[in-house]
Structures are given as structure tokens and as C-alpha cells.
Backbone atoms as SQL, in Angstrom:
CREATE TABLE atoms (id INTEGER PRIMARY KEY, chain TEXT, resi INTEGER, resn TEXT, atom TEXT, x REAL, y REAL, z REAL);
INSERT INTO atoms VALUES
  (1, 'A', 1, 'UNK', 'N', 0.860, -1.181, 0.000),
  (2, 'A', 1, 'UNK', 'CA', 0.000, 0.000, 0.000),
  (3, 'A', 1, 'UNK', 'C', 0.899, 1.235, 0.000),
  (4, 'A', 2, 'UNK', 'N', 0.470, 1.854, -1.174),
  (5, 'A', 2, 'UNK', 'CA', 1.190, 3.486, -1.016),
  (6, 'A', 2, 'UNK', 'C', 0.421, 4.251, -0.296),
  (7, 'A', 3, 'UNK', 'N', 1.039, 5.412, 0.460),
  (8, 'A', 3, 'UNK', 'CA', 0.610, 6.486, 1.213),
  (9, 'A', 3, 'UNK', 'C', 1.007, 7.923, 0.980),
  (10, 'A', 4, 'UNK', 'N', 0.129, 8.701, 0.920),
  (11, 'A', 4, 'UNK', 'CA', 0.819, 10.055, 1.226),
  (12, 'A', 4, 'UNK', 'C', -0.314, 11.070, 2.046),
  (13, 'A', 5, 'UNK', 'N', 0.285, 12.298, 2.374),
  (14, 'A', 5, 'UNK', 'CA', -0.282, 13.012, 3.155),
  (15, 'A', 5, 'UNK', 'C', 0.083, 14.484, 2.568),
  (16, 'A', 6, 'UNK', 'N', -1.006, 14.986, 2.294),
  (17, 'A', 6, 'UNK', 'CA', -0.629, 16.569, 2.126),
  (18, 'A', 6, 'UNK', 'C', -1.153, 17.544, 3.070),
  (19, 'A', 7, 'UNK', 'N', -0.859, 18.646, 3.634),
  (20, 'A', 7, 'UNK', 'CA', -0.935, 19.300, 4.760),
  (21, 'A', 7, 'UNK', 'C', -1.083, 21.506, 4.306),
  (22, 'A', 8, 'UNK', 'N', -2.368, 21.764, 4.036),
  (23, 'A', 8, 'UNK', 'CA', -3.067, 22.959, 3.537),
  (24, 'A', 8, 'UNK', 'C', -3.012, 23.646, 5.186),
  (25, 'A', 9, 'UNK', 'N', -2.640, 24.959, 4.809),
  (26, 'A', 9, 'UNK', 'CA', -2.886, 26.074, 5.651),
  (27, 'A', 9, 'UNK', 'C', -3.841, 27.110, 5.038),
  (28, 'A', 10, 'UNK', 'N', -4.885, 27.489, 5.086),
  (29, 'A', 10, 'UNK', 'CA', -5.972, 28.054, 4.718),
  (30, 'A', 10, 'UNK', 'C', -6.715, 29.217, 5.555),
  (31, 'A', 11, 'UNK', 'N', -7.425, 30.653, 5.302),
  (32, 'A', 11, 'UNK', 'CA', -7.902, 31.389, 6.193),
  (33, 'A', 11, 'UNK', 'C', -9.323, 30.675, 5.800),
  (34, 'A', 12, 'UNK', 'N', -10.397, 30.930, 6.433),
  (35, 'A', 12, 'UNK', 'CA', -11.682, 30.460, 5.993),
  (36, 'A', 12, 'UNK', 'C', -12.476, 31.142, 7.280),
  (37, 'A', 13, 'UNK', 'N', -13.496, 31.621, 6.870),
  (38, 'A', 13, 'UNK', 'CA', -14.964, 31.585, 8.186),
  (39, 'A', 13, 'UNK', 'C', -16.132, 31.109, 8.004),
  (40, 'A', 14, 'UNK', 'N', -16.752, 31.015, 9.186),
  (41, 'A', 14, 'UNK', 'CA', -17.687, 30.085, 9.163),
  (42, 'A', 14, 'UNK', 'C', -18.566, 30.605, 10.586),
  (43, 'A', 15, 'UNK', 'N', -20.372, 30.614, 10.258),
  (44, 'A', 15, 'UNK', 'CA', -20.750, 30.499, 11.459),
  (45, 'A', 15, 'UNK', 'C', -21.889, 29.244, 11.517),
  (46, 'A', 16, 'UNK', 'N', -21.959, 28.887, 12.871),
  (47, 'A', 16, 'UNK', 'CA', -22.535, 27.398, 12.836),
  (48, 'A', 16, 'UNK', 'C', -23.973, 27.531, 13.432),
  (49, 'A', 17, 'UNK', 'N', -24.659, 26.565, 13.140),
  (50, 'A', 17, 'UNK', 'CA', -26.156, 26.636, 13.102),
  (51, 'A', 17, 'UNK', 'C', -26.726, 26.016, 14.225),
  (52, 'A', 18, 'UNK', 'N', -26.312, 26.059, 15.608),
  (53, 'A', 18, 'UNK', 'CA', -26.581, 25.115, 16.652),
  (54, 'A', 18, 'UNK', 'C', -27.961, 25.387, 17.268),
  (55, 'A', 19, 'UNK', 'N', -28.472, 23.967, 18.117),
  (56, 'A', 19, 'UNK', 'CA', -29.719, 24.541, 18.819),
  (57, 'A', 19, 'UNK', 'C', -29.042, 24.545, 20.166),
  (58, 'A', 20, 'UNK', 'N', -28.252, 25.160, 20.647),
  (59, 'A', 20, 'UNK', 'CA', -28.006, 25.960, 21.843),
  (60, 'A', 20, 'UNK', 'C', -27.299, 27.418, 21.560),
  (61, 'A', 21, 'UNK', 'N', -27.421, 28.054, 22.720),
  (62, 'A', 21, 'UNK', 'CA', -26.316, 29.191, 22.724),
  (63, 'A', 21, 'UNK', 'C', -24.873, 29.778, 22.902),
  (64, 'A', 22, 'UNK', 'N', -24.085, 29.340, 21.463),
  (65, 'A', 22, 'UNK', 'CA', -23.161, 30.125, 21.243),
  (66, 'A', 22, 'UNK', 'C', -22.488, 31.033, 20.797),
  (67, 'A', 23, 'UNK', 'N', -21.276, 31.302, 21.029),
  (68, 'A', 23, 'UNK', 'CA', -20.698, 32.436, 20.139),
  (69, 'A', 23, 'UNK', 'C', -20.062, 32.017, 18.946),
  (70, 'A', 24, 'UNK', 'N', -19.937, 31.292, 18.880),
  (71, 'A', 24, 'UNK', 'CA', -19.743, 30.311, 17.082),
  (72, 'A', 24, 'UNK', 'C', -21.175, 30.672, 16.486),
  (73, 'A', 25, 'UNK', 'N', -22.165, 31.192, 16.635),
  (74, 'A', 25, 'UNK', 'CA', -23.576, 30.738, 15.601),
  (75, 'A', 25, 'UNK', 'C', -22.734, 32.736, 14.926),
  (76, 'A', 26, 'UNK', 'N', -22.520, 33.304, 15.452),
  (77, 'A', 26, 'UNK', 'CA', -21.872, 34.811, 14.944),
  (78, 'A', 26, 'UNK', 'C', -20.750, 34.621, 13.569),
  (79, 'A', 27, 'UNK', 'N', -20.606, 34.684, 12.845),
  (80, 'A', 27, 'UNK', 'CA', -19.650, 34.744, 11.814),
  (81, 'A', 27, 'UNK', 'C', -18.173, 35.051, 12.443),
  (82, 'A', 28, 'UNK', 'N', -17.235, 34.090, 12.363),
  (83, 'A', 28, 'UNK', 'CA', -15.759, 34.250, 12.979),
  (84, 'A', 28, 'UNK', 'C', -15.582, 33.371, 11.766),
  (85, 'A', 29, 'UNK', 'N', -13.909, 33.958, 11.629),
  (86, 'A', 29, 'UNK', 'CA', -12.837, 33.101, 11.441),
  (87, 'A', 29, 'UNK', 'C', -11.689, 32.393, 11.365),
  (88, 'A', 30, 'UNK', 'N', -11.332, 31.279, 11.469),
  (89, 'A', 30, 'UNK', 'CA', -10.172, 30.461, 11.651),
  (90, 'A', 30, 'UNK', 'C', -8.397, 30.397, 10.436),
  (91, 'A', 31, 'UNK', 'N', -7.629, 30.280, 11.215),
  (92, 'A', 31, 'UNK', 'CA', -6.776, 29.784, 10.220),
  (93, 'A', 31, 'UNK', 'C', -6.643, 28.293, 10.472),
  (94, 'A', 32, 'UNK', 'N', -7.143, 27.968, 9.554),
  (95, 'A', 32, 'UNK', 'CA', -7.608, 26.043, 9.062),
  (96, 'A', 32, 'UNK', 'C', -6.210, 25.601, 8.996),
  (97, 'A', 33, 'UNK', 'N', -5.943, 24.019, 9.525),
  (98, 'A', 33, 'UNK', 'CA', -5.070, 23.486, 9.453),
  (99, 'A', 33, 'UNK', 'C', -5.656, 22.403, 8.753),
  (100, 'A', 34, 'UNK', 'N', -5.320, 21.771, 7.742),
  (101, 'A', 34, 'UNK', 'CA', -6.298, 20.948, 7.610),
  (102, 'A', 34, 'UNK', 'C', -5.174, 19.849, 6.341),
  (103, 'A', 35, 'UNK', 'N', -5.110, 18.160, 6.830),
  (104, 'A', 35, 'UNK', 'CA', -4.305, 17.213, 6.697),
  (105, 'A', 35, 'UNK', 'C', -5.302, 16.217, 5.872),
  (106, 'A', 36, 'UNK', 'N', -4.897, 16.052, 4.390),
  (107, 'A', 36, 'UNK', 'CA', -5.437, 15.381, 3.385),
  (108, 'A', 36, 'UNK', 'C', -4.232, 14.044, 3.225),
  (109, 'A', 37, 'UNK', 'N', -4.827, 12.542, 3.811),
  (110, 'A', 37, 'UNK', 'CA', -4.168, 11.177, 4.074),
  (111, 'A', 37, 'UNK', 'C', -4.851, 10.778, 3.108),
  (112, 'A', 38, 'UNK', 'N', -4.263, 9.934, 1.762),
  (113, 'A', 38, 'UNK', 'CA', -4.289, 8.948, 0.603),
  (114, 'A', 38, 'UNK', 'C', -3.679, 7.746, 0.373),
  (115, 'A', 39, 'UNK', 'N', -4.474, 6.911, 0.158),
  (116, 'A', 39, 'UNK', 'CA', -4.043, 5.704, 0.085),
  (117, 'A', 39, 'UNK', 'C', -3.938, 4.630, -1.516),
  (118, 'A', 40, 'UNK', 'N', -3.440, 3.901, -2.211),
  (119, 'A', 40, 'UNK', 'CA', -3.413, 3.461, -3.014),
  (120, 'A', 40, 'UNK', 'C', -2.890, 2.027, -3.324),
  (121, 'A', 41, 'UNK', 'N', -3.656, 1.093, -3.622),
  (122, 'A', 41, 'UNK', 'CA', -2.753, -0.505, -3.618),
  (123, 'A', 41, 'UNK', 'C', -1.747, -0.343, -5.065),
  (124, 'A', 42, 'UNK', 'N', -2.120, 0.757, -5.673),
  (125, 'A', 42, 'UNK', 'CA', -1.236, 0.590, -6.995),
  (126, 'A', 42, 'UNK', 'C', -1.266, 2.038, -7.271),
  (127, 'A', 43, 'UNK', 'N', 0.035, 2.312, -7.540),
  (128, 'A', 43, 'UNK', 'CA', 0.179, 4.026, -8.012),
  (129, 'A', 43, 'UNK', 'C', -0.184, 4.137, -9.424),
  (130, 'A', 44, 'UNK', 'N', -0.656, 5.377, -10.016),
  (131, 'A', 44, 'UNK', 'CA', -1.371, 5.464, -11.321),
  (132, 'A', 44, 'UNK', 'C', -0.480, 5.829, -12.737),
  (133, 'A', 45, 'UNK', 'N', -0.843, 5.996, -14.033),
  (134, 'A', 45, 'UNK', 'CA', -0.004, 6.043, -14.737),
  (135, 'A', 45, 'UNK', 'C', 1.114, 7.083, -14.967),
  (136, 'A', 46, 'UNK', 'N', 1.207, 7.644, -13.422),
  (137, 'A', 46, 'UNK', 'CA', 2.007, 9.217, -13.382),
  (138, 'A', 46, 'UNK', 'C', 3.167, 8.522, -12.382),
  (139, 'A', 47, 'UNK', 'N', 2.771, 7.702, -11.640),
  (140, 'A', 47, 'UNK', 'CA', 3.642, 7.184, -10.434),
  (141, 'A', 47, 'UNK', 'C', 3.164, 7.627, -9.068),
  (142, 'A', 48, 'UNK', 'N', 1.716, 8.154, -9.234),
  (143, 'A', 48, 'UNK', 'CA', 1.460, 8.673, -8.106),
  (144, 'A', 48, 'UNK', 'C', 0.245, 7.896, -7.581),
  (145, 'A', 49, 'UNK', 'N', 0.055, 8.174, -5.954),
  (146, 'A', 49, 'UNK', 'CA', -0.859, 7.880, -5.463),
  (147, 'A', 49, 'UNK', 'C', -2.458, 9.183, -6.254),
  (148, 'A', 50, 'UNK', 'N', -1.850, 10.578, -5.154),
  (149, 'A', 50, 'UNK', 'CA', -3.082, 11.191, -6.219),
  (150, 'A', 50, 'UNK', 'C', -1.663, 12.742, -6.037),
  (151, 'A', 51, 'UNK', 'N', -2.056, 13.352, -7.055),
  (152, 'A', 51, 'UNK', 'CA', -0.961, 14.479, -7.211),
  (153, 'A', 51, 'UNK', 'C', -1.174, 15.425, -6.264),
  (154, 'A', 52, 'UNK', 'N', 0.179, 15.605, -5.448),
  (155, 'A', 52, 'UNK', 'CA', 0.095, 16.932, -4.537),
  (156, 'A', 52, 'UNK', 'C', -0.782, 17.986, -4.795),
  (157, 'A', 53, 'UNK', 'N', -0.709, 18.773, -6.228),
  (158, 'A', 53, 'UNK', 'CA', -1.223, 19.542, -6.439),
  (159, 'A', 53, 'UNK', 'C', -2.624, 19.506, -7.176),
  (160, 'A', 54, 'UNK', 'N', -3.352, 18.971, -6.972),
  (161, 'A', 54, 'UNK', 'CA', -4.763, 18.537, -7.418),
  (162, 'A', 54, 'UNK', 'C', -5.595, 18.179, -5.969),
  (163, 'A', 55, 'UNK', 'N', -4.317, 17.889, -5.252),
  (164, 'A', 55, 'UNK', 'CA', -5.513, 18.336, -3.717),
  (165, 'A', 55, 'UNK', 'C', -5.570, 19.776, -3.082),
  (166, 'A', 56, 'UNK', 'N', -4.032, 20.402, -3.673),
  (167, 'A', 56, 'UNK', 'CA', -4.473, 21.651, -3.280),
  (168, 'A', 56, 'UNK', 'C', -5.203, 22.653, -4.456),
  (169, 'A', 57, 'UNK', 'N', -5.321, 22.168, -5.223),
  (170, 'A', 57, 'UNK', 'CA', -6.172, 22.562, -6.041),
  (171, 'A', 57, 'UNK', 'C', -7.780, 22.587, -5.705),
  (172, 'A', 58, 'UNK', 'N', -8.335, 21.262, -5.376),
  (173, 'A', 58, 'UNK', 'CA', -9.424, 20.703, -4.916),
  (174, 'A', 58, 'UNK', 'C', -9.841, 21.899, -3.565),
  (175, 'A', 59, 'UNK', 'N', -8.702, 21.284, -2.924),
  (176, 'A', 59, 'UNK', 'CA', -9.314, 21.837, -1.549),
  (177, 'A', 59, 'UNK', 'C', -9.092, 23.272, -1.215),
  (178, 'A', 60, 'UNK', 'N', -7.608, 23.683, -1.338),
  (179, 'A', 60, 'UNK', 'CA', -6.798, 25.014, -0.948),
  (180, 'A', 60, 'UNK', 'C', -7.447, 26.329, -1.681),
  (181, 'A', 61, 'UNK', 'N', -7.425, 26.053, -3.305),
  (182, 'A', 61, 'UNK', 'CA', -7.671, 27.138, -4.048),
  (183, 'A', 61, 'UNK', 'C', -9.444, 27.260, -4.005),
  (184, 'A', 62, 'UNK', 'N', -10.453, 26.112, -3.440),
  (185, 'A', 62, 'UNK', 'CA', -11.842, 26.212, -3.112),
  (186, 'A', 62, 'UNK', 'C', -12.086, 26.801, -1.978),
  (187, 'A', 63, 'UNK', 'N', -11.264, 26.880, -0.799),
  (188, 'A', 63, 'UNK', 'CA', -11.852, 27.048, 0.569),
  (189, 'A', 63, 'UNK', 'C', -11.173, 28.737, 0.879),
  (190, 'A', 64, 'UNK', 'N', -9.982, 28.729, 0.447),
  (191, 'A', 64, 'UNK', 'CA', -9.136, 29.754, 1.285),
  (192, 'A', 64, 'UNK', 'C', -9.637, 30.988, 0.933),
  (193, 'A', 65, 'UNK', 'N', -9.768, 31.731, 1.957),
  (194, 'A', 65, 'UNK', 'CA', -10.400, 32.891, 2.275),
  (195, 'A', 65, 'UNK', 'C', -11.728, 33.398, 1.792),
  (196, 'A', 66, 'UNK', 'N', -12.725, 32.551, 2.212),
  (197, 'A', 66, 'UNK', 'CA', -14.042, 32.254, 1.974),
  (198, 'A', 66, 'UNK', 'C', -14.830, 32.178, 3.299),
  (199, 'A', 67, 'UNK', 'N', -15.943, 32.257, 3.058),
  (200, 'A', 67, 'UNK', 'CA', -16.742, 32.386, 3.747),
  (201, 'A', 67, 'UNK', 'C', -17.631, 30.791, 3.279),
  (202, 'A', 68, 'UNK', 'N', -17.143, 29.699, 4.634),
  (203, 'A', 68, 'UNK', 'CA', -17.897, 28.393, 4.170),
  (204, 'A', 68, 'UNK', 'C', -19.583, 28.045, 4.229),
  (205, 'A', 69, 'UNK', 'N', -19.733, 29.275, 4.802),
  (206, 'A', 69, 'UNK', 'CA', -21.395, 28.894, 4.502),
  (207, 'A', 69, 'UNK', 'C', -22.013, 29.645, 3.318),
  (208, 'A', 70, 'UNK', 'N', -21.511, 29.759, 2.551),
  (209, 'A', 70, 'UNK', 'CA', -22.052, 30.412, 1.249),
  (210, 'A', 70, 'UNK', 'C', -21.677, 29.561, 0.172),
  (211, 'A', 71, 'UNK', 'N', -20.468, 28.456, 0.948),
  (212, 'A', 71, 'UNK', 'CA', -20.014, 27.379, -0.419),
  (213, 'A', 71, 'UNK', 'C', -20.886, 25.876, -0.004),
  (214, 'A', 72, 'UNK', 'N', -21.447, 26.172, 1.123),
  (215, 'A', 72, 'UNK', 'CA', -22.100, 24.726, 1.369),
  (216, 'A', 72, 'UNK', 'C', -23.291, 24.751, 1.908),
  (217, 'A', 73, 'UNK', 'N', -24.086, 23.358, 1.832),
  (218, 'A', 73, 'UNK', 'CA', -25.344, 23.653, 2.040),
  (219, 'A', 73, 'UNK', 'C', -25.763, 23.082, 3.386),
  (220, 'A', 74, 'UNK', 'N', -24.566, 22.454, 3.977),
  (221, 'A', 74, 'UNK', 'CA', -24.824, 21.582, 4.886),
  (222, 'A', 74, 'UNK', 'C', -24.307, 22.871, 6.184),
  (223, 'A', 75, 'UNK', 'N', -24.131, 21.986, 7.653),
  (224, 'A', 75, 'UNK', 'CA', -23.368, 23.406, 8.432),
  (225, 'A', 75, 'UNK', 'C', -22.532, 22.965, 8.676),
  (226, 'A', 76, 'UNK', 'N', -21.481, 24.001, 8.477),
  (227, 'A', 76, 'UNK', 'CA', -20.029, 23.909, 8.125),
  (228, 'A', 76, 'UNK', 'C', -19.307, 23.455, 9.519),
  (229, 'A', 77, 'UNK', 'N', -19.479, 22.890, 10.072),
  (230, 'A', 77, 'UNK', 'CA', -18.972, 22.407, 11.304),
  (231, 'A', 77, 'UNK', 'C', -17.252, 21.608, 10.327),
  (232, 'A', 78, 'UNK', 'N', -16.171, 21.502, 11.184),
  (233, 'A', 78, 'UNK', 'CA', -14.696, 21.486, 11.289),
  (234, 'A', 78, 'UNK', 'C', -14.749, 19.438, 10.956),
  (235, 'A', 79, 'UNK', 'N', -16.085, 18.855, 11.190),
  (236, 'A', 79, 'UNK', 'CA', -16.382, 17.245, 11.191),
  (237, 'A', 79, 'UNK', 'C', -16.707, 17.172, 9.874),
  (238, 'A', 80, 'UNK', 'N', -17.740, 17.988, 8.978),
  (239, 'A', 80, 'UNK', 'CA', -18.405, 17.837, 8.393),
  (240, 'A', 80, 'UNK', 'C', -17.433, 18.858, 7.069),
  (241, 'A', 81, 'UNK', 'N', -16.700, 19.756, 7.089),
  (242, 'A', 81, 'UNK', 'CA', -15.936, 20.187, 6.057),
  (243, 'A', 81, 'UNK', 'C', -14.642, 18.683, 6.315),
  (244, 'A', 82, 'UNK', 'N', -14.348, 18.415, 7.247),
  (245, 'A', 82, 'UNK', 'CA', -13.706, 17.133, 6.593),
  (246, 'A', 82, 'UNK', 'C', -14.280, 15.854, 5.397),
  (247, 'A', 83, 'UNK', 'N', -15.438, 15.860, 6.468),
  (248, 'A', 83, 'UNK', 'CA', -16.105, 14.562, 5.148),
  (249, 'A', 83, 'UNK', 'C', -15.938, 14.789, 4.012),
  (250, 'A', 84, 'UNK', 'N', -16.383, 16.571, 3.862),
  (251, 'A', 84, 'UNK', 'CA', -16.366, 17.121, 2.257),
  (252, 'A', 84, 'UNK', 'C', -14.935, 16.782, 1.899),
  (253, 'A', 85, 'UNK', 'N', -14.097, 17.495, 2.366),
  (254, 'A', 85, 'UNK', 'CA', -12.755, 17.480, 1.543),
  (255, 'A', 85, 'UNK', 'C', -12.479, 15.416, 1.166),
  (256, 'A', 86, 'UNK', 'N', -12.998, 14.810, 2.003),
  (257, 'A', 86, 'UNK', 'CA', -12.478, 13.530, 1.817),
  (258, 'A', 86, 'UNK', 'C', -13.556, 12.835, 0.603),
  (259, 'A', 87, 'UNK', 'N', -14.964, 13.509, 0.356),
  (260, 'A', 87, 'UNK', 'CA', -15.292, 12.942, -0.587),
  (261, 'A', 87, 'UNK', 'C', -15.037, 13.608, -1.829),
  (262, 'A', 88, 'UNK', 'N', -13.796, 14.978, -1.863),
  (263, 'A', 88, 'UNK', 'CA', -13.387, 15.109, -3.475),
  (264, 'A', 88, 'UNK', 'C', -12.116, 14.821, -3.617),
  (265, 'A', 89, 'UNK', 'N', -11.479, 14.546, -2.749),
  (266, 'A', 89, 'UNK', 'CA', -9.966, 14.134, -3.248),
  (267, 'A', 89, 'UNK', 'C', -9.576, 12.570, -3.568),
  (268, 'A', 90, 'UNK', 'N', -9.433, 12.441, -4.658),
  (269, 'A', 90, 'UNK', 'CA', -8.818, 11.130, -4.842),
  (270, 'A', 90, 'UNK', 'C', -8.708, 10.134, -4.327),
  (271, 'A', 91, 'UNK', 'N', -8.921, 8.762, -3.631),
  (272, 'A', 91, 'UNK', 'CA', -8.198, 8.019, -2.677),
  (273, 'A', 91, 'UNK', 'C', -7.969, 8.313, -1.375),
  (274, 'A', 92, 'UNK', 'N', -8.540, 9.362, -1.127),
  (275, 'A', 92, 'UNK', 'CA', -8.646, 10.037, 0.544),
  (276, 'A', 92, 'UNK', 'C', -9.466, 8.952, 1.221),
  (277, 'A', 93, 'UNK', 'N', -8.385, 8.889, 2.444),
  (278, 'A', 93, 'UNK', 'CA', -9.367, 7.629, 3.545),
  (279, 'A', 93, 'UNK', 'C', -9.614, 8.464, 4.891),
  (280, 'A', 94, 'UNK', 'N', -8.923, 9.716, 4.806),
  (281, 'A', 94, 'UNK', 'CA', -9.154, 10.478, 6.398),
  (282, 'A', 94, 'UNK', 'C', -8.668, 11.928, 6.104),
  (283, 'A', 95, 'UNK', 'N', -9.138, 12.518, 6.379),
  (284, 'A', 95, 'UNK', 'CA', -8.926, 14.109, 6.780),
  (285, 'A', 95, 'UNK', 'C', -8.566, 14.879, 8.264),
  (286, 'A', 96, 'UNK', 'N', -7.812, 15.352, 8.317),
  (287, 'A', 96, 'UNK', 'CA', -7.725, 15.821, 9.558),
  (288, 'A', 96, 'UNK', 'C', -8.197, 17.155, 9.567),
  (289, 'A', 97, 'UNK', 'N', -8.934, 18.217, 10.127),
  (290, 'A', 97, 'UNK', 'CA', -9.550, 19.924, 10.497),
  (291, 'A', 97, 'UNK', 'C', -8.836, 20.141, 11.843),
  (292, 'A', 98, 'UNK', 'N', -8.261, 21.015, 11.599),
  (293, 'A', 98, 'UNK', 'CA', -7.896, 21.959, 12.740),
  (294, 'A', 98, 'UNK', 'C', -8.308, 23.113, 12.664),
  (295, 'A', 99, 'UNK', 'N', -9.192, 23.471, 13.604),
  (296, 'A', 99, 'UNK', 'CA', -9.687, 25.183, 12.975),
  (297, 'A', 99, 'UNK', 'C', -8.687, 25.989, 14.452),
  (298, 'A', 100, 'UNK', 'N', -8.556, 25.675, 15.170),
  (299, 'A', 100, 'UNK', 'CA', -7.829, 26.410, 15.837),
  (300, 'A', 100, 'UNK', 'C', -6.903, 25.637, 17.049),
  (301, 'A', 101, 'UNK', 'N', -5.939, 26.130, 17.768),
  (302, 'A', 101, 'UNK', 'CA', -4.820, 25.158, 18.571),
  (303, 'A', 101, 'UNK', 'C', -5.830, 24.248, 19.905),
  (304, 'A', 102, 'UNK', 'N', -5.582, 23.232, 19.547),
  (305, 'A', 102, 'UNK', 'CA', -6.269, 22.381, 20.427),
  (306, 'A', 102, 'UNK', 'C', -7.881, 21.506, 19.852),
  (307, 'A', 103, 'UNK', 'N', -8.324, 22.354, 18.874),
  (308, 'A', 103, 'UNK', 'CA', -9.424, 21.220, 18.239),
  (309, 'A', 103, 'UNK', 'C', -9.319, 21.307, 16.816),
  (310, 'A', 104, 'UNK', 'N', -9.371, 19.632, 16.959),
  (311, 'A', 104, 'UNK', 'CA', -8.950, 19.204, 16.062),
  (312, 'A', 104, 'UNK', 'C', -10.550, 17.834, 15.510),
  (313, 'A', 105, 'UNK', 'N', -10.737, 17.906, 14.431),
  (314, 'A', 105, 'UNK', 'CA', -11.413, 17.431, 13.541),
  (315, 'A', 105, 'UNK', 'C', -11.016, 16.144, 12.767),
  (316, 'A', 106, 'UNK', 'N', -11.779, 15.294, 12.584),
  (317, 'A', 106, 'UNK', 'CA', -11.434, 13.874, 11.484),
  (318, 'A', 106, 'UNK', 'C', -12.153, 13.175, 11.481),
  (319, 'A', 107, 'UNK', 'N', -12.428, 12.937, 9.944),
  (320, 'A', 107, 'UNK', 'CA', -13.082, 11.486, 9.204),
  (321, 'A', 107, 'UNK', 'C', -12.546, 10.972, 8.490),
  (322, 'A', 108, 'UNK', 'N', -12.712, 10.019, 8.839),
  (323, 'A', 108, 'UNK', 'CA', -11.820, 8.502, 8.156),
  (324, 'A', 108, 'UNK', 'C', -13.224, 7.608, 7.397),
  (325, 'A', 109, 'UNK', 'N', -12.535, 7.103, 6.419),
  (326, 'A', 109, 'UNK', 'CA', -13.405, 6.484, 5.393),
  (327, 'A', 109, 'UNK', 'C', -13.389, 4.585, 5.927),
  (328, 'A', 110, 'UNK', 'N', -14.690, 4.630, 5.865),
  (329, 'A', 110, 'UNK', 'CA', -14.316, 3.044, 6.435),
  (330, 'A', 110, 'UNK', 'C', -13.716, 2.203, 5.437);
């Protein structure tokens, strides 16, 4: 099994849609840390698992310095922009979100 990992630094905001009271439902934003893990039993006709730059393409040049509730329909929660990024990149089995030091975000593909 081949592996690789690419690792996006991104500005992005976001406010979240909760049924309690916080200060997240207000529009803030994060500098995103956010860790794209690929997997492959056979590399493709380039030699690659999936190309560095087609995830930051995918993900980096879509998200950064945006406002994520105007690009999605779902609520942009740090769990749920992982799933996204993991269902457009290539061979992605897990995503890691960091929206800020200490929480940290991930879905892994079963």
C-alpha cells in the first residue's frame, strides 16, 4: 500500500447553526489546518498515489479565504468540512480539520 499526506494552511470563516447558545452561531474566522491522508494498492499512470497539487487545487484554491457557509449547504462544522474534503480528493481515507490550537477534527473512510 502506497501512502501520502498533504498538509493545507488556509484562512476560511464560518458560522454554525446550533440549537443551543453560542458564540460560534456569529460569523468568525479560523486559520484552518487541515491534513489530506491517501491511500493506493497501486500508483497510477504518473507514479502517483493522487498528485500533490490537485488536492491543493481541490481543496486550498476552493476554501481559502471564503466564507464556508455560502459554499455549502450543509453546516459547516470542522467534522463535516472534513467529510467534504475527503469525498473530493482522490483516494482520501481520512482528513484531519484543525480550525484552531487544540481542536482538532477527522473522518476517516471506512
Amino acid at each position: 500500500m502506497y501512502y501520502i499526506t498533504k498538509r493545507l494552511e488556509i484562512a476560511g470563516s464560518h458560522s454554525l447553526n446550533l440549537n443551543y447558545p453560542s458564540k460560534c452561531s456569529r460569523l468568525h474566522g479560523h486559520n484552518w489546518i487541515i491534513t489530506v491522508h491517501c491511500r493506493a494498492a497501486e500508483l497510477d499512470e504518473n507514479g502517483m498515489v493522487t498528485d500533490f497539487s490537485r488536492i491543493k487545487e481541490q481543496v486550498e484554491e476552493y476554501l481559502d479565504h471564503k466564507n464556508f457557509n455560502e459554499l455549502f449547504t450543509f453546516n459547516p462544522t470542522a467534522e463535516n468540512i472534513a467529510r467534504w474534503i475527503c469525498d473530493q480528493v482522490p483516494n482520501c481515507y481520512r482528513v484531519d480539520v484543525q480550525e484552531s490550537e487544540g481542536n482538532i477534527a477527522a473522518y476517516e473512510r471506512d
